[in-house]
N, C-alpha and C positions, 0 to 999 in steps of 0.2 A: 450924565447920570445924576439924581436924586441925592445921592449920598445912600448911605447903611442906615440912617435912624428913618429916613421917608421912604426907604425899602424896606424896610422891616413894617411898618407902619402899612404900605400898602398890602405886603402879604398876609399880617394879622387882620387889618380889614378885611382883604377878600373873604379870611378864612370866617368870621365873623356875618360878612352880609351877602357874601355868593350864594350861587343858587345851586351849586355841584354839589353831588349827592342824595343820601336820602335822608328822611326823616322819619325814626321808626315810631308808630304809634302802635304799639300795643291794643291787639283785642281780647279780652277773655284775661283781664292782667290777673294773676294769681299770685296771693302775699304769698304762697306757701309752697311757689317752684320748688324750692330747694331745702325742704325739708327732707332730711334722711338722707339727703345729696354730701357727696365730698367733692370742694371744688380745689382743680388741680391748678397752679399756675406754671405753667411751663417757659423756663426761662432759657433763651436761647445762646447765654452764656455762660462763663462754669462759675461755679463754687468760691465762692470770694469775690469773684469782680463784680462791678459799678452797678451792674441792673440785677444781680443775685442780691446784693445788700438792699436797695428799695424793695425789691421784691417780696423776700421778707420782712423786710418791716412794714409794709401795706398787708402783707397776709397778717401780722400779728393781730390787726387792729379790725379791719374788714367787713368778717364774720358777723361783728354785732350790729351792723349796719343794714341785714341782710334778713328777711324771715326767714324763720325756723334754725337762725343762728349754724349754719353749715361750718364743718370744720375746712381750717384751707390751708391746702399741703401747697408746699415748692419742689418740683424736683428739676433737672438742669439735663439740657441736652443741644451743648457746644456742637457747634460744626457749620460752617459753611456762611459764617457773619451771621448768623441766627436763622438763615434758611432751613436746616434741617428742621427744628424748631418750630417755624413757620410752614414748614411741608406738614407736619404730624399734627399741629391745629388741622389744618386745609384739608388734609387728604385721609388719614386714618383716628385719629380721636375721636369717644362717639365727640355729635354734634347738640347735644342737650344743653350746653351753653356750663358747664362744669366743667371745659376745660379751654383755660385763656393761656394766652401767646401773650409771654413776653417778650418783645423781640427790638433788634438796634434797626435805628429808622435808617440804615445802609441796605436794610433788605428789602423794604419801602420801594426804594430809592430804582433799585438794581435793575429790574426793568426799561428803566429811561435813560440809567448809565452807562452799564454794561450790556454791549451790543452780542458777544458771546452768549448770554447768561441764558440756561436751558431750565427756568422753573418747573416745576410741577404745582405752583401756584400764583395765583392773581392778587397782588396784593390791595389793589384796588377794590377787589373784593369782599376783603374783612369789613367784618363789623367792629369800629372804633372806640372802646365805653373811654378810654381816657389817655393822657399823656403824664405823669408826673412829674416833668419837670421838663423847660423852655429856655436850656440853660445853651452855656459858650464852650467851643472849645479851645483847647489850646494846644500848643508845640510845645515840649521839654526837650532839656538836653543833663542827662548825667552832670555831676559834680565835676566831674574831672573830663569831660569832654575839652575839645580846646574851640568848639561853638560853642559862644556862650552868650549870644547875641543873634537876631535875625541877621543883621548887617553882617554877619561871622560867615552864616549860612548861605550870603550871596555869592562869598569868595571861597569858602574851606570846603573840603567834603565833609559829612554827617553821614553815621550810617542808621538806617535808621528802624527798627524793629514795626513790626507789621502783623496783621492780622489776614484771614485768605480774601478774598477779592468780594466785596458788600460789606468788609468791614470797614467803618469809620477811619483807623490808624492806617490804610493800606489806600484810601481810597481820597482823605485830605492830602497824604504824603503827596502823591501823586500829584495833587491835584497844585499844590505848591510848588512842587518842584518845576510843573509846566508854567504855571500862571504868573512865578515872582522868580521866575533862577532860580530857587535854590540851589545845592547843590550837594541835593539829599541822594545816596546809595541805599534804597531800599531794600529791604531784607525781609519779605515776604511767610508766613506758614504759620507764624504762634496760633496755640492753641485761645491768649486772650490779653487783656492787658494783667494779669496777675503773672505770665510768662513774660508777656516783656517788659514790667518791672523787674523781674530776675534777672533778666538780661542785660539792662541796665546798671543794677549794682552789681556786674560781675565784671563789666565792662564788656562786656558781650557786642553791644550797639551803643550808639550813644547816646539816641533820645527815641521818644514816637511822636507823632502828631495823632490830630481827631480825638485827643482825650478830653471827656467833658472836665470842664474845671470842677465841677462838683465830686465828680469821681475821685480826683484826685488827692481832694481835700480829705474825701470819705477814706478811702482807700491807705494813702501814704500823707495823712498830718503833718508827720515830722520834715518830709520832703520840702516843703515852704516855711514850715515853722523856723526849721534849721538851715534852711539854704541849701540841701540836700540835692536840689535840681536847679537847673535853669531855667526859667518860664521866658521861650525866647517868644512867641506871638500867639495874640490871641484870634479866632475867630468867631464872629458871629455877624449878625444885622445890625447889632446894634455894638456900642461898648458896651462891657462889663464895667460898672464904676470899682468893685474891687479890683479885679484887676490894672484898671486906669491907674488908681492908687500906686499901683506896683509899679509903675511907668509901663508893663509889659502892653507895646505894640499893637494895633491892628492889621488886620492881613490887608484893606483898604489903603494902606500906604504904601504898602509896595506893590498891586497894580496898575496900570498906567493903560491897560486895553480898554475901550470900551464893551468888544466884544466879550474877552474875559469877567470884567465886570457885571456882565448881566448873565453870564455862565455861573459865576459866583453867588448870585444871589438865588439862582434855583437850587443849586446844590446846600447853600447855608439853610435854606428854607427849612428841610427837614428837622433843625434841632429845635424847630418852633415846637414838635411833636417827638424832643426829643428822648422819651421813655413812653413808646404805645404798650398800650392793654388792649388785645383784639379777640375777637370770637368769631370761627366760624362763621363763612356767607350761611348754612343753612340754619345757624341755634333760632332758638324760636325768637319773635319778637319782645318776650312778659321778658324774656333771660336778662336780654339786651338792656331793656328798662328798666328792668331792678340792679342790673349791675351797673349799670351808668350813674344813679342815683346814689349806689352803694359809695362810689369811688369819689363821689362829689362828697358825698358828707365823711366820707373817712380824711380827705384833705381841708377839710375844715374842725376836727375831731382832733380837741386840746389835747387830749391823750397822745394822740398819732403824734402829731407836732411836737409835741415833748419829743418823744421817741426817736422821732427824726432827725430833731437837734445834738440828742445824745448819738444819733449815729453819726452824727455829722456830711449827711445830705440835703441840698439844697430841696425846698416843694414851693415846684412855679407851675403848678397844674394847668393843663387846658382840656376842656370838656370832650367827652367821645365826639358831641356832635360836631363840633368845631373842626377837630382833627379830619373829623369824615370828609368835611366841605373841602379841607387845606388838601389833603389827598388827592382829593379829586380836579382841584383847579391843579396842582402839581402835575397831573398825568396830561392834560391839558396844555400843556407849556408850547409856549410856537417852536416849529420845527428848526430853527436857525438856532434859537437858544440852549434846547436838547441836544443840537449835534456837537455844539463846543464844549458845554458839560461832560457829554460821552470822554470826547477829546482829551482834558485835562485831566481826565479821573484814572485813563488807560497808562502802560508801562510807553 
């Protein structure tokens, strides 16, 4: 294997100069779609947590980027790793392109992973307008855990708090516990990571995995400021140089599979894409191209940026089309490398 910095490198490429997907070209573009329009963002997480907080703060800013300046609501509907979410874009929302899926790229994913999984939608499907943010995850363990180290996690039990099955904390756990030993007892149902924070300071579990680092920063500050958690490994394609700083680990050191190894890099893939903005396969084409544009210049948008710093989340944008391409070459994956991902990801 390549290493994580020339496999990251190849899948942003791909996602860059492949030829998967489409390219939407607007006919009949109209500045003025969405005047009188209220656009909804529907976040498939709850209220507090990690893609509720971008969420609104990209609605704050948005709007003016947009003709006829539309107002733009957030409302929240948990359930199912953001599938439910993702079902009510796909299947019942009108489709006039005023109402986007926020959703965790584990529902993306779930299709390719979970060999169970009975959608009522194609996520391959979606129209892609953006990702904001291409960030890392990581593993924590409570303060008082007695894992307080990956190497901790090869030998002790960790229990470990989780979200339902598409979600990220339910579906890394997993995925570590097969690929490196761990010797994580998972604990499966929260309703999100603002629950299994609780659970955590209650002593409830002792840590979660699949938490974007940025989430966490945004979320619980104090948690690293103070020492409050243990940051036992990080995951991504690449290192995070903050976290390198912290010495905290990559998940590449304690694989030793080849085959795991290339299972890993399909599943790390998605947090290339890891906060999508999706529309409807049917909204019109102009929708598509004025929100695509919107979300390009709202992440460039010194305001926004301010804002984002004061909320304390990361913005590592990738373009809707990019996303479209990385989607699409993901569902693409050869079949040896999708069955071992399956593999690692299941109980």
């Amino acid at each position: 294997m390549a290493g994580p910095n020339a496999s990251r490198r190849r899948w942003a490429g791909s996602a860059l100069l492949g030829v998967f997907g489409f390219l939407l070209a607007p006919s009949a573009f109209s500045q003025d779609h969405y005047a009188g329009k209220t656009i909804t963002f529907l976040v498939g997480g709850n209220a507090g947590g990690g893609y509720d907080v971008y969420a609104r703060a990209i609605a704050r800013h948005i709007s003016r980027h947009i003709g006829g300046a539309p107002p733009v609501v957030v409302r929240n509907q948990p359930g199912a790793g953001s599938g439910a979410a993702a079902a009510t874009i796909y299947n019942t929302a009108p489709k006039d392109g005023a109402w986007v899926g926020v959703l965790f790229p584990g529902v993306i994913m779930g299709p390719i992973l979970d060999p169970q999984s009975r959608l009522t939608f194609d996520p391959a499907k979606f129209i892609y307008l953006a990702s904001a943010d291409s960030g890392t995850r990581v593993c924590v363990t409570g303060r008082n855990s007695s894992v307080k180290t990956m190497q901790d996690a090869l030998t002790r039990k960790a229990i470990m708090g989780a979200s339902a099955a598409g979600g990220s904390s339910r579906d890394y756990a997993f995925m570590l516990k097969h690929a490196t030993g761990a010797q994580f007892n998972i604990v499966s149902g929260y309703k999100g990571t603002v629950d299994i924070f609780l659970a955590i300071e209650q002593g409830e579990v002792d840590g979660t995995c699949g938490l974007d680092w940025s989430s966490l920063k945004a979320q619980r500050p104090s948690w690293v400021r103070d020492g409050m958690v243990h940051v036992i490994l990080q995951k991504g394609l690449n290192s995070e140089p903050e976290l390198d700083a912290l010495k905290v680990p990559n998940v590449w050191s304690f694989v030793s599979s080849a085959e795991d190894k290339g299972a890993l890099e399909l599943i790390l893939a998605q947090q290339i894409f890891g906060r999508p903005y999706v529309l409807a396969p049917e909204a019109p084409a102009q929708a598509a191209h004025t929100l695509r544009k919107a979300f390009s210049a709202t992440f460039s948008d010194k305001d926004f940026l301010a804002d984002a710093e004061k909320s304390r989340i990361d913005i590592s944008p990738t373009s809707g089309e990019d996303v479209q391409k990385l989607v699409a070459q993901v569902f693409a994956a050869p079949a040896s490398v999708v069955e071992r991902a399956k593999k690692i990801t299941q109980d």
